[in-house]
C-alpha beads as a LAMMPS data file, in Angstrom:
LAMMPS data file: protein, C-alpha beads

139 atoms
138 bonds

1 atom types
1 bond types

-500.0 500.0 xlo xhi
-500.0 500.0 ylo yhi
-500.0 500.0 zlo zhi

Masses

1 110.0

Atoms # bond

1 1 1 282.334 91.941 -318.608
2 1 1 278.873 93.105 -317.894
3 1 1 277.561 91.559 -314.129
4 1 1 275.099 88.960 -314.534
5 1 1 274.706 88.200 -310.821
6 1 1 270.975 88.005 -308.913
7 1 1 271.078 90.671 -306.536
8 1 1 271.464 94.625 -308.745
9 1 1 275.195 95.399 -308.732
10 1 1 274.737 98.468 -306.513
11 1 1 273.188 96.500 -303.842
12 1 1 276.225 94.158 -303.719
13 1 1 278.851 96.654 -303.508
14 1 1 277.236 97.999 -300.372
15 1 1 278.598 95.480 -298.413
16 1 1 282.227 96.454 -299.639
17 1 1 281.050 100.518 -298.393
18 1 1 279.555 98.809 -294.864
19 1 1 282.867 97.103 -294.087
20 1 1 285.050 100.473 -295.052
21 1 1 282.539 102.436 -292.397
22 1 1 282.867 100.217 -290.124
23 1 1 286.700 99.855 -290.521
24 1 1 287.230 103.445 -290.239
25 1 1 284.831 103.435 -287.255
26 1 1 287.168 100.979 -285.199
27 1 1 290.402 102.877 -286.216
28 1 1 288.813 105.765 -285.537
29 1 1 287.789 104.483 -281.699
30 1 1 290.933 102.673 -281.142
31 1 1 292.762 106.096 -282.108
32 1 1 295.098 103.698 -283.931
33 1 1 295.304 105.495 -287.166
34 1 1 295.834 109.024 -287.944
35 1 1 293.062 110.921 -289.122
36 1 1 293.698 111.207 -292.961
37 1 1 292.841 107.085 -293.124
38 1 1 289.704 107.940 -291.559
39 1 1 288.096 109.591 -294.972
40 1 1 286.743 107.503 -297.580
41 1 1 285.977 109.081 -301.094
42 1 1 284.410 105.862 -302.401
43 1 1 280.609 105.562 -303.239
44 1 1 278.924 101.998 -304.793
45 1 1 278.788 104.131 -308.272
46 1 1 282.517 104.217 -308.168
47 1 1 282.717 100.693 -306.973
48 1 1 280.434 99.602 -309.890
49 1 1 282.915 101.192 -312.362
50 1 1 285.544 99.548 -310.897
51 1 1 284.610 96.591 -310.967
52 1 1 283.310 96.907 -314.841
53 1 1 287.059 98.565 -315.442
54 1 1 288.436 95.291 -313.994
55 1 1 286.401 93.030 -315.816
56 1 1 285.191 91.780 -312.510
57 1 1 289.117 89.532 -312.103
58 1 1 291.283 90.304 -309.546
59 1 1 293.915 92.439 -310.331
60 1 1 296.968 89.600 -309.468
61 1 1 295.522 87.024 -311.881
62 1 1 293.314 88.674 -314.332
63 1 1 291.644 85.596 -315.751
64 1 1 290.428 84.654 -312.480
65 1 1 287.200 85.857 -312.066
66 1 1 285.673 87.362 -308.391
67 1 1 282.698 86.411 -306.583
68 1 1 280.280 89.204 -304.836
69 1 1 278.698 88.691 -301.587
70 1 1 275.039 87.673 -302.352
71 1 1 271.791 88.567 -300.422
72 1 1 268.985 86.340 -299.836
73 1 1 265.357 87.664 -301.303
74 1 1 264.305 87.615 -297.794
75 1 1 266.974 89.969 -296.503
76 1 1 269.875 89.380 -293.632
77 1 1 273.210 89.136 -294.249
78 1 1 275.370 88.539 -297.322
79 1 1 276.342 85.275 -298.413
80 1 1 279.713 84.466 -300.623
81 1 1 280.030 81.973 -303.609
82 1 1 281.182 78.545 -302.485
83 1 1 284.755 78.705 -304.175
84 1 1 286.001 80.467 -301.633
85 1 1 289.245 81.099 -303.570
86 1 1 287.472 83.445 -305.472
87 1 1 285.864 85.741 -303.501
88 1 1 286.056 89.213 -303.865
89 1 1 287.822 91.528 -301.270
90 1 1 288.604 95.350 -301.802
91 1 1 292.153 96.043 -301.368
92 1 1 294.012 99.428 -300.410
93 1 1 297.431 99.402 -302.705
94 1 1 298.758 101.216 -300.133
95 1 1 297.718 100.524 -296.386
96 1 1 299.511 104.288 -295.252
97 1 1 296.605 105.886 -297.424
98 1 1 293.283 104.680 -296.677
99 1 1 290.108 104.061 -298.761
100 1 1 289.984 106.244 -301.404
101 1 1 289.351 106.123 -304.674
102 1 1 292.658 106.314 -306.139
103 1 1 293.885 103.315 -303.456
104 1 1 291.932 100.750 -304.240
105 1 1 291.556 97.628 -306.530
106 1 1 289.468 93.907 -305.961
107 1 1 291.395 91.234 -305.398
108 1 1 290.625 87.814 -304.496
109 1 1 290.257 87.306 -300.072
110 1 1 293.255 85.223 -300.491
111 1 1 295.619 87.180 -302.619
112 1 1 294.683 89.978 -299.885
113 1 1 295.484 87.966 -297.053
114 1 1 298.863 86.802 -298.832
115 1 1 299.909 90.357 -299.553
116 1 1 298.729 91.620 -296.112
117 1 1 301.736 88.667 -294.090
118 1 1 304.039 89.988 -296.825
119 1 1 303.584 93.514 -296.216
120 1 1 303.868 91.910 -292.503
121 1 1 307.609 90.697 -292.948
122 1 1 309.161 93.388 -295.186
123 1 1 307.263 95.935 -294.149
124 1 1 306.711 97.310 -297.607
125 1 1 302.697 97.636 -298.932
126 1 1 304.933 98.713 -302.652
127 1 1 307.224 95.580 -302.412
128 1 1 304.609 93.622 -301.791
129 1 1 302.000 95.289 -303.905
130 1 1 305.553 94.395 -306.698
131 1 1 305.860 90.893 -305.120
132 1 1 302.145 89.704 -306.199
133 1 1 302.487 90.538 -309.771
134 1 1 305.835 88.998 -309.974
135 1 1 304.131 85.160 -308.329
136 1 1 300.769 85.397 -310.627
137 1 1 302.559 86.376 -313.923
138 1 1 303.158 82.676 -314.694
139 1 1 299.074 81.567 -313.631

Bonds

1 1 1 2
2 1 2 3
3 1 3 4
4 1 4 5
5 1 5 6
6 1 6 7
7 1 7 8
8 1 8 9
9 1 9 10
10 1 10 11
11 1 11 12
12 1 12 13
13 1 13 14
14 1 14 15
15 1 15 16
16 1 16 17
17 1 17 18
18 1 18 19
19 1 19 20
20 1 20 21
21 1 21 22
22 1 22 23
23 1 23 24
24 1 24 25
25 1 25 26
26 1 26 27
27 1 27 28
28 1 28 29
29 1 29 30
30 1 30 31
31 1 31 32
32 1 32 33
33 1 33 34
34 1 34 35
35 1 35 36
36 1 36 37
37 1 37 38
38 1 38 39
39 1 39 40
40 1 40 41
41 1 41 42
42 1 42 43
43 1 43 44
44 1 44 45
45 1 45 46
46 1 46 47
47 1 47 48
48 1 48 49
49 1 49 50
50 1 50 51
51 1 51 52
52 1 52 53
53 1 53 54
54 1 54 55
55 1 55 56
56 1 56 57
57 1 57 58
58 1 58 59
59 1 59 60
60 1 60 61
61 1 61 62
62 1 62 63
63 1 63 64
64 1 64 65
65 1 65 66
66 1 66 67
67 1 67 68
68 1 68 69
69 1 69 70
70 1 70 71
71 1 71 72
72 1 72 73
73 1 73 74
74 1 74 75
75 1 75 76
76 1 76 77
77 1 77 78
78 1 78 79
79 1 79 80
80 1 80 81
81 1 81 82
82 1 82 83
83 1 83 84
84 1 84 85
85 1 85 86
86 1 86 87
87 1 87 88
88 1 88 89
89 1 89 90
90 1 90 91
91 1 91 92
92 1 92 93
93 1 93 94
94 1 94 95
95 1 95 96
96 1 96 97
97 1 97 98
98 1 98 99
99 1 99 100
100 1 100 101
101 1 101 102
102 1 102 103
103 1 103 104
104 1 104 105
105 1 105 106
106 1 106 107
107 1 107 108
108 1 108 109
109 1 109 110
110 1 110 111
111 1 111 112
112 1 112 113
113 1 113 114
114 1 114 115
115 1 115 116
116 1 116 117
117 1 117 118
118 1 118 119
119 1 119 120
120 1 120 121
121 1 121 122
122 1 122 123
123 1 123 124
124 1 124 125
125 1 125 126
126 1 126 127
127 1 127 128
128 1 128 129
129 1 129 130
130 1 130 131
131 1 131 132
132 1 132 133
133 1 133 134
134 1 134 135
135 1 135 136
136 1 136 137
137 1 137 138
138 1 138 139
């Protein structure tokens, strides 16, 4: 599905780069995570093709389609659609490996959060990865 949104696609998928700096930024400052998940291979080119490859759905429920972040003409920060439940939100498949390019898929802010207190009680990113797929098959 070819992106029909206002602001260029490359500008949009700069916020989804900002937020993986700055994530590795705090792990790396909090010393909480060890220094492979501190490397990112992902550019907003890659992104872009991405989210073309996906169709621009979220990989759980593939005929639900995602919402960027949106910028106003005047600049400052970005703004999300108003269905919430559709928001866009880059995922790592596996949280033990970090952003790269090979790690990552767009999901829906919800779906992420839902895997994420999952992952949380059977400590399994796989299972729950497994678990997801399994609930949206019937949508």
């Amino acid at each position: 599905m070819k992106y029909k949104g206002k602001a260029p696609l490359n500008h949009r998928m700069r916020y989804f780069i900002w937020n993986i700096n700055r994530r590795c930024r705090e792990w790396g400052k909090k010393g909480s995570k060890p220094d492979h998940m501190l490397v990112t291979d992902i550019d907003c080119d890659f992104l872009e093709e991405l989210w073309e490859r996906q169709n621009g759905c979220d990989v759980y429920q593939p005929t639900k389609k995602l919402i960027l972040p949106d910028y106003p003409k005047s600049g400052g920060t970005q703004h999300w659609g108003s269905d919430s439940a559709r928001n866009a939100s880059l995922d790592r498949i596996n949280s033990e490996i970090g952003y790269l390019k090979s790690n990552v898929q767009f999901v829906t802010k919800v779906n992420n959060g839902a895997k994420m207190q999952i992952e949380q009680r059977k400590s399994s990113r796989p299972l729950a990865h497994k678990m997801m797929l399994e609930y949206h098959q019937n949508d």
